[in-house]
C-alpha positions in Angstrom: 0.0 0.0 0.0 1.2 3.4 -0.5 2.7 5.1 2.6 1.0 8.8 3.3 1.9 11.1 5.7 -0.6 14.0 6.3 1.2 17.4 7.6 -0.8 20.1 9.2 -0.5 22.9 11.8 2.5 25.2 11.5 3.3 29.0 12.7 0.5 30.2 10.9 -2.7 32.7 12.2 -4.9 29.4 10.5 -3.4 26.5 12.6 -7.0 25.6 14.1 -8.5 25.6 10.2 -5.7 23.4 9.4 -6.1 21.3 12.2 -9.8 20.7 11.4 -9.1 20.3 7.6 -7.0 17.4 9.0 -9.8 15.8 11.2 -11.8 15.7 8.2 -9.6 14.1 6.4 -8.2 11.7 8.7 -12.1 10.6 9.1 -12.5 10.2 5.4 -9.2 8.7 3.8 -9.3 5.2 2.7 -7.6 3.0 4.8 -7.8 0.1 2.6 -5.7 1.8 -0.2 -3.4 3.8 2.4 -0.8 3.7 5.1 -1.4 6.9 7.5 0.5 8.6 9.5 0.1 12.5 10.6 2.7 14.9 11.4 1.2 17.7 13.4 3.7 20.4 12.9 3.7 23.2 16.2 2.9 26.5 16.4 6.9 26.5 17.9 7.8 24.1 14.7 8.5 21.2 16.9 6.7 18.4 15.1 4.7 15.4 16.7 4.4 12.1 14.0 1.8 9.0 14.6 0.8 6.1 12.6 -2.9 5.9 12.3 -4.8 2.5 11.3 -8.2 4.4 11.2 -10.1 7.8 12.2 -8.8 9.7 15.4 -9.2 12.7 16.9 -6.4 14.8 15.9 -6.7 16.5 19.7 -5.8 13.0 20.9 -2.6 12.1 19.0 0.4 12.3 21.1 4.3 11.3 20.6 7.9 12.2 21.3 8.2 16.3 19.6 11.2 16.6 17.5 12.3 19.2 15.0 11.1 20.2 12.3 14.0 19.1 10.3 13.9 15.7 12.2 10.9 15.3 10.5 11.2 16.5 7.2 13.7 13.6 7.0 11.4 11.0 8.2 9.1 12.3 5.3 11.4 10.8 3.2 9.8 7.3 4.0 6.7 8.3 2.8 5.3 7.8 -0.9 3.3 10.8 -1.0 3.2 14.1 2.2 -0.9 15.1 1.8 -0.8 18.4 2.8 -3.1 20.2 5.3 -1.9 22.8 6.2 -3.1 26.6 5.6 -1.9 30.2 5.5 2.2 31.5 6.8 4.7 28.7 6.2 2.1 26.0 5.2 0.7 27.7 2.0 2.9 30.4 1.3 5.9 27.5 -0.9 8.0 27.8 2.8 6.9 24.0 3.1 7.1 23.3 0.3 10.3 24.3 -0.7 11.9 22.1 2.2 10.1 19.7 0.7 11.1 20.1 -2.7 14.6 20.1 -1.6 14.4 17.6 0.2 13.0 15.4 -2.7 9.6 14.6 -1.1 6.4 14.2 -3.5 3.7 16.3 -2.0 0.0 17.5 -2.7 -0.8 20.2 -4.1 1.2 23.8 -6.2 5.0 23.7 -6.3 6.8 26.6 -4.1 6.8 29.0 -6.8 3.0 29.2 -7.6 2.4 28.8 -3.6 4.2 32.2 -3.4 2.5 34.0 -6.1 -1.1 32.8 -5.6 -0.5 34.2 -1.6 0.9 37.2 -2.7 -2.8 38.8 -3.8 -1.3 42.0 -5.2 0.7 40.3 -7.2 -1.4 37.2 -8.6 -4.3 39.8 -9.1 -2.7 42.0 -11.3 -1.7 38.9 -13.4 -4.8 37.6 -13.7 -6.5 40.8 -14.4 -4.1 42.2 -16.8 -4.2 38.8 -19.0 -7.3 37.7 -18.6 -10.9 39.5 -19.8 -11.7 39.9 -15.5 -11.6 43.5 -13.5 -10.2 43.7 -9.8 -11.2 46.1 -7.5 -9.4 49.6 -7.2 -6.5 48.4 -5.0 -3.8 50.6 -2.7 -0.8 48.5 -1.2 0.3 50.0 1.9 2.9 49.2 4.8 1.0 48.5 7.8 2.8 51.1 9.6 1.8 53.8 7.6 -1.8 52.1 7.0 -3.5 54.8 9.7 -2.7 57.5 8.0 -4.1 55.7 4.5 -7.5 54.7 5.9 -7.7 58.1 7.1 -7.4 59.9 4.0 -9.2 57.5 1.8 -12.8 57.5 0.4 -14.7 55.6 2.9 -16.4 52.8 2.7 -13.6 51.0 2.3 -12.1 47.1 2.4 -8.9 46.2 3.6 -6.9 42.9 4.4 -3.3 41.6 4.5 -1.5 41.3 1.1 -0.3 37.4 2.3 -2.8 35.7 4.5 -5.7 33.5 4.3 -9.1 32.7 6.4 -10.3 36.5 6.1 -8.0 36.6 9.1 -7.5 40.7 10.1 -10.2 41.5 7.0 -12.4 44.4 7.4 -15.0 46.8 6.5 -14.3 50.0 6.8 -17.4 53.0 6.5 -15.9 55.0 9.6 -12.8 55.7 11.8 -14.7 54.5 14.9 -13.1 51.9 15.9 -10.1 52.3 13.9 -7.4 51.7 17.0 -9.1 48.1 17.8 -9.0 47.5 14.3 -4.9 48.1 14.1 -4.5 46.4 17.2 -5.7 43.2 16.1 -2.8 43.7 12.9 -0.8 44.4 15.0 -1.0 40.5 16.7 -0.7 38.8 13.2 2.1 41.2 11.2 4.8 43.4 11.6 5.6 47.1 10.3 6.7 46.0 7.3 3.8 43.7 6.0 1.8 44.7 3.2 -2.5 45.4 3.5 -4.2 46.4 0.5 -6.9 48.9 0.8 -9.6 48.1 -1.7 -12.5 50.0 -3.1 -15.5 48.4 -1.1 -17.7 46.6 -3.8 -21.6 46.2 -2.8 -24.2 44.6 -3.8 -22.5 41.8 -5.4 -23.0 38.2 -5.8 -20.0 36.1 -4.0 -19.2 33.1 -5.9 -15.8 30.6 -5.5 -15.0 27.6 -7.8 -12.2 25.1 -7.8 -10.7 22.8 -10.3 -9.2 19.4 -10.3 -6.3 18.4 -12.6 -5.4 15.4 -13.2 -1.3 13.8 -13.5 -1.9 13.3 -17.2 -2.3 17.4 -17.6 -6.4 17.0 -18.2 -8.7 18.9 -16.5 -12.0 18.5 -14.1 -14.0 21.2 -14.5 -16.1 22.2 -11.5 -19.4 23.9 -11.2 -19.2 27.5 -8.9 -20.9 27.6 -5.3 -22.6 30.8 -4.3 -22.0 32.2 -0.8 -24.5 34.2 1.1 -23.2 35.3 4.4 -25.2 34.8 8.1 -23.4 36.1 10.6 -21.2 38.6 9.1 -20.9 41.5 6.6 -19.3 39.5 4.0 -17.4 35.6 3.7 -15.3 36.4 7.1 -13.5 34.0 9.4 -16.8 33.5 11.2 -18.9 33.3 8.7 -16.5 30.7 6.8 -16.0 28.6 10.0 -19.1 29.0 11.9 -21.8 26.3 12.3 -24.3 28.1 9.8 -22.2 31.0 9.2 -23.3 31.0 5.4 -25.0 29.4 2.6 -23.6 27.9 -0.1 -25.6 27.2 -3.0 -24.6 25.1 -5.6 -25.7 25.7 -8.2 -25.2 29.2 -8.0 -28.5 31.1 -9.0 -27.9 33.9 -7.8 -25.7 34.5 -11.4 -27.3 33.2 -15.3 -26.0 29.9 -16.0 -24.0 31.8 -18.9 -21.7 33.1 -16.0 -21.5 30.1 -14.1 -19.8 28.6 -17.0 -17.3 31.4 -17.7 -16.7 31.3 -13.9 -15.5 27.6 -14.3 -13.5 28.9 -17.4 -11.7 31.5 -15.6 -11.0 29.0 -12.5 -9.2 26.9 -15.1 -7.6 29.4 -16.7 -6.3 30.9 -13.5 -5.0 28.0 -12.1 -3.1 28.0 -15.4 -1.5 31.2 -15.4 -0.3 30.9 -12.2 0.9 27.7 -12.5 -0.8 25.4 -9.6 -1.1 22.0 -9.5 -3.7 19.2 -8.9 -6.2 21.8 -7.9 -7.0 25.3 -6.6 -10.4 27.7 -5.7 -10.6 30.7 -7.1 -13.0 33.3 -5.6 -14.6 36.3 -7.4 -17.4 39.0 -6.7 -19.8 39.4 -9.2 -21.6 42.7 -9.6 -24.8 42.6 -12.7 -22.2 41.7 -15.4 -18.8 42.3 -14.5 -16.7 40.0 -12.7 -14.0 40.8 -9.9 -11.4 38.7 -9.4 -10.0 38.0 -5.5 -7.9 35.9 -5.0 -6.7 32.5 -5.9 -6.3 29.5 -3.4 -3.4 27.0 -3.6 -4.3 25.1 -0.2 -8.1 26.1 0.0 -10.2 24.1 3.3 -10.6 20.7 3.3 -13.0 20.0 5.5 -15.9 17.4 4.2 -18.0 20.4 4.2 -15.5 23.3 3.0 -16.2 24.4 -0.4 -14.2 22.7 -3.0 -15.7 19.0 -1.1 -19.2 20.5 -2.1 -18.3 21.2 -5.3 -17.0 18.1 -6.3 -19.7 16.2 -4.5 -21.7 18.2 -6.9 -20.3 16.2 -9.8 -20.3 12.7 -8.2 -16.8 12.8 -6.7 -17.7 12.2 -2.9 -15.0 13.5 -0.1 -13.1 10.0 0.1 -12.8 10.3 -3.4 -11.5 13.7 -3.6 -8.6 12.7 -0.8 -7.6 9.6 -2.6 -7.7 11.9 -6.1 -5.2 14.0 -4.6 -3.3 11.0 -3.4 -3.4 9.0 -6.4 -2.6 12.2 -8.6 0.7 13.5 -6.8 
């Protein structure tokens, strides 16, 4: 059977989303097909490793820590790492170029397009500037001077860090009330230096996101878009993504003409693509009457059984043990 090792956790601000991506996924995978083990990676990069013969809770897996580098060399015995983690150092190609140099096959983009697709600026003006797609009017600040932008800017307003994921430190702005709390909780996730973009706020939109699967011969699964309609928030925020009944996620997505579901798949496609991931990616975009805005693009994206991409492809017949042994099977 071929030996997996599933990594998750890491120094990132999404360590409990990766954590629960792995629970999923540890309750799902096919134990007939696989050996499993899971390397929970700490917050302090000291890294626990257990063999598991069938689902666990991830909160209950104990073992001798060791390094991190201890452990990348043990996931040299591995056939395949499965990775689940999110965000800083997980998603960002930091993994994954100790893993690439280290000459161990892995899920998901190479280190090159996990930079780019992280770095929103960047991948945004890529995508928009190549492809027929608009993004919003976008400032890219320092965070130390960010104050001072918000407070000459054209309110309403969004902003949220150039390289992190979850909607983690994302906001609406429409007034400087509350301004100070706002920096303060920046100032726990990032340092002077990191870059925020400060986006025009679009409203009354129609939030759709759509993944795509590829397969090791270079062919393509398209999949269909899923509408989000956010309960507990202003918009698709850390709550509302990881809540019990934060949203609702349609599928299809009415809320758009089926003529623009279908270019949404397109453009997922054609933006994994571009920026070069691998196996498979989400996409997410903001569609306002015809035009469509592009966000950002997700080399990592939540893989819990009900996270979006698992709802998508259960949408075309590819239930959530399926999908993990189709990354598997296709690294």
């Amino acid at each position: 059977m071929k030996k997996v090792i599933i990594i998750c956790g890491g120094p990132s601000s999404e360590y409990e989303v990766s954590l629960s991506s792995t629970q999923s996924i540890i309750e799902n995978i096919d134990y007939e097909k696989y050996d499993v083990s899971v390397c929970i990676i700490g917050r302090d990069r000291n890294c626990i490793i257990k063999e598991i013969k069938e689902a666990a809770n991830i909160s209950e897996i104990f073992s001798i820590k060791i390094p991190f580098f201890e452990a990348l060399e043990k996931f040299k015995e591995y056939d395949v790492a499965l990775l689940g983690t999110h965000g800083q150092f997980g998603e960002d190609g930091v993994l994954q170029t100790y893993l690439e140099d280290s000459g161990i096959k892995y899920t998901g983009s190479d280190s090159y397009s996990s930079r780019l697709a992280m770095d929103k600026y960047r991948s945004s003006l890529l995508v928009t500037n190549t492809l027929d797609i608009s993004m919003p009017k976008t400032e890219l600040v320092k965070l130390k001077y960010l104050k001072s932008e918000i407070e000459k800017a054209q309110l309403p307003i969004f902003i949220k860090p150039n390289r992190s994921g979850s909607s983690v430190c994302s906001y609406i702005i429409k007034d400087l009330s509350n301004i100070d709390d706002i920096l303060k909780d920046f100032d726990k996730e990032h340092i002077d230096e990191d870059r925020i973009l400060i986006q025009e706020l679009i409203e009354d939109y129609v939030e759709v996101s759509c993944g795509c699967l590829e397969k090791k011969n270079g062919f393509f699964i398209e999949l269909p878009p899923i509408e989000i309609i956010p309960q507990v928030g202003e918009f698709f925020d850390y709550k509302s993504k990881y809540e019990k009944r934060g949203s609702i996620e349609r599928i299809p997505a009415i809320g758009i003409p089926k003529e623009l579901r279908e270019r949404i798949s397109e453009l997922a496609l054609d933006i994994h693509q571009l920026i070069g991931c691998k196996l498979y990616s989400r996409s997410d975009f903001l569609i306002k009457e015809e035009e469509i805005y592009y966000l950002e693009t997700n080399t990592l994206p939540g893989m819990t059984a009900t996270s979006l991409i698992p709802q998508e492809t259960e949408a075309i017949g590819i239930n959530y043990t399926e999908l993990i042994s189709f990354y598997i099977d296709n690294t």
